[in-house]
C-alpha positions in Angstrom: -2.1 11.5 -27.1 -3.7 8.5 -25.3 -2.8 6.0 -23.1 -1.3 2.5 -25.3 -3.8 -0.1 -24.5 -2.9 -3.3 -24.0 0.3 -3.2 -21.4 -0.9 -3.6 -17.9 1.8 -2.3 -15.2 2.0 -3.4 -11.9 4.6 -1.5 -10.1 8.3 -2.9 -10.3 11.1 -1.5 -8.5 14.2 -0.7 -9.9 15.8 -3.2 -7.0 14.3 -6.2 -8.5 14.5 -5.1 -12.4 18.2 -5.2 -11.7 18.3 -8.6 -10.3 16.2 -10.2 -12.7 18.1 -8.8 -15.4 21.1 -9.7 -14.0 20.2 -13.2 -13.8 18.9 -13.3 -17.3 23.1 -12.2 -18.1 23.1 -8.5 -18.2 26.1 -6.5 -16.9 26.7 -3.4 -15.2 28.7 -1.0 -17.6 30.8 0.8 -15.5 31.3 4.4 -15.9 29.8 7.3 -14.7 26.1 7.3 -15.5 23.1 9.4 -14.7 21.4 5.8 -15.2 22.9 2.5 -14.0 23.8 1.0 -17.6 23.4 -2.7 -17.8 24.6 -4.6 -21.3 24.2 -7.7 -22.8 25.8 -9.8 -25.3 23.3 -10.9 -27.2 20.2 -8.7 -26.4 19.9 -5.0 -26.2 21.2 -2.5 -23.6 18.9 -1.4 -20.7 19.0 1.8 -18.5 17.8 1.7 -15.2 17.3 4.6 -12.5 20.6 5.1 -10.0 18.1 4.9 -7.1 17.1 1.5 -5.9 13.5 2.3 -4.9 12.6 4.2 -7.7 10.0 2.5 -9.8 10.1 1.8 -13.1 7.9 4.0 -15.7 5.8 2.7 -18.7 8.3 3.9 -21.5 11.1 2.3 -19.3 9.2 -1.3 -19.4 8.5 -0.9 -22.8 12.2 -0.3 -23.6 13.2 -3.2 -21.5 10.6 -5.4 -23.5 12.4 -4.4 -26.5 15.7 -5.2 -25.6 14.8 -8.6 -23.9 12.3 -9.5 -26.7 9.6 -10.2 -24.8 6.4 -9.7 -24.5 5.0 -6.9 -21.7 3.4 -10.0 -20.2 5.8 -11.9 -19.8 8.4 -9.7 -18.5 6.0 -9.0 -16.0 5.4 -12.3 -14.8 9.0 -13.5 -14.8 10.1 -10.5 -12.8 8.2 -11.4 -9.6 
């Protein structure tokens, strides 16, 4: 298996994934978790690591692309 082309990563911490996608309306499900779950009303659930500093891996963007609808790129840019 090869690398996907086309989905450049710069590294994102878990820290500000959570606050961008809690101003963008997601909630923390609360529960016991070996993920913090955050949900949305109208757009796909996310998981993101418990740890604040971890960073975020490839097939973890990709996922939160998919729930956000968005393109790689421009979850990307509106994160920082």
């Amino acid at each position: 298996m090869g690398k996907e082309k086309g989905f450049a990563l710069t590294s994102i911490r878990a820290r500000e994934m959570r606050r961008f996608l809690e101003r963008e309306g997601y909630v923390v499900e609360a529960g016991q978790h070996k993920h913090l779950k955050l949900r949305h009303d109208q757009l796909g659930n996310v998981l993101l690591p418990l740890r604040p500093s971890d960073n975020r891996s490839h097939v973890a963007l990709k996922q939160i692309t998919r729930a956000m609808e968005l393109a790689p790129e421009e979850l990307m840019r509106r994160v920082k």
